[in-house]
C-alpha positions in Angstrom: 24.6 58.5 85.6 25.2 54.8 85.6 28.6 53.6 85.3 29.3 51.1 83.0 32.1 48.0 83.2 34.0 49.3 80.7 33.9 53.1 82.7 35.0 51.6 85.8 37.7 49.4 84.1 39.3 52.8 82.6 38.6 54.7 86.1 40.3 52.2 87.6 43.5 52.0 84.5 43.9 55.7 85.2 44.2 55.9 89.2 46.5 53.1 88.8 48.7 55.4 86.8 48.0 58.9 88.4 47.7 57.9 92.0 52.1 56.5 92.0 53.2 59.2 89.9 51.4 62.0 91.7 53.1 60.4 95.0 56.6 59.7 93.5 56.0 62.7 91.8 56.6 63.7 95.5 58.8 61.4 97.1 61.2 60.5 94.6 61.2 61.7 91.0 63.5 59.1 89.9 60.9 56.1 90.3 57.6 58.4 88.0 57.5 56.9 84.7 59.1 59.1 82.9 62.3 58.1 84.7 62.0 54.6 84.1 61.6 55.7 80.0 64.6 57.5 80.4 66.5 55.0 82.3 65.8 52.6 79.6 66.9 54.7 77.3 70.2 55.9 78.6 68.8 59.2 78.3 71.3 61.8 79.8 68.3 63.8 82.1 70.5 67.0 82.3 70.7 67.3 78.3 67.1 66.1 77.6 66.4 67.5 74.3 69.7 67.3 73.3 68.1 65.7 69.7 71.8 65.2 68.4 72.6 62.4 70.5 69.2 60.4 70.4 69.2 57.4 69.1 66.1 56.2 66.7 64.5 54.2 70.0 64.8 57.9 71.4 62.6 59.2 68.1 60.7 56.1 68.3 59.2 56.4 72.0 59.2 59.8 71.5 57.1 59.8 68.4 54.8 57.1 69.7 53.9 59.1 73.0 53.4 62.4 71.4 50.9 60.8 68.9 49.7 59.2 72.4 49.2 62.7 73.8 47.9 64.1 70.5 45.2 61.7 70.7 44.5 62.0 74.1 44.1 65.9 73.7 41.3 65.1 71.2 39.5 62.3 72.7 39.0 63.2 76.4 38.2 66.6 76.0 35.6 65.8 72.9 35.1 62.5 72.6 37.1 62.8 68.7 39.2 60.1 67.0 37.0 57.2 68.2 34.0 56.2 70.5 
């Protein structure tokens, strides 16, 4: 199987992401990205899904990444919703 520019372009996109969060995963939760989201939001971490309190750029990221996951559950697995 020859790997294409494009495959090692994504192969490279995803290490990049999965190689510091598995290690800060580790180390130091606080610097993974979900922290950093949080951080930006003012999110208080020990009342996460405390929905009362969230702001609409808490339902905005929130709705953007679970379409982001949605897709993602579609397209890796099966190759659905595009290419």
């Amino acid at each position: 199987m020859k790997i294409t520019a494009w495959g090692w372009y994504w192969l490279v996109v995803l290490a990049a992401i999965a190689i510091p969060e598995t290690y800060w995963g580790f180390v130091n939760g606080r610097n993974t990205i979900s922290s950093v989201i949080w951080s930006l939001e003012r999110l208080d971490v020990a009342h996460p899904l405390d929905f009362a309190e969230w702001t609409p750029l808490h339902w905005a990221i929130a709705i953007v990444l679970w379409l982001l996951f949605l897709w993602l559950s579609f397209h890796i697995p099966f190759g659905w919703l595009g290419g």
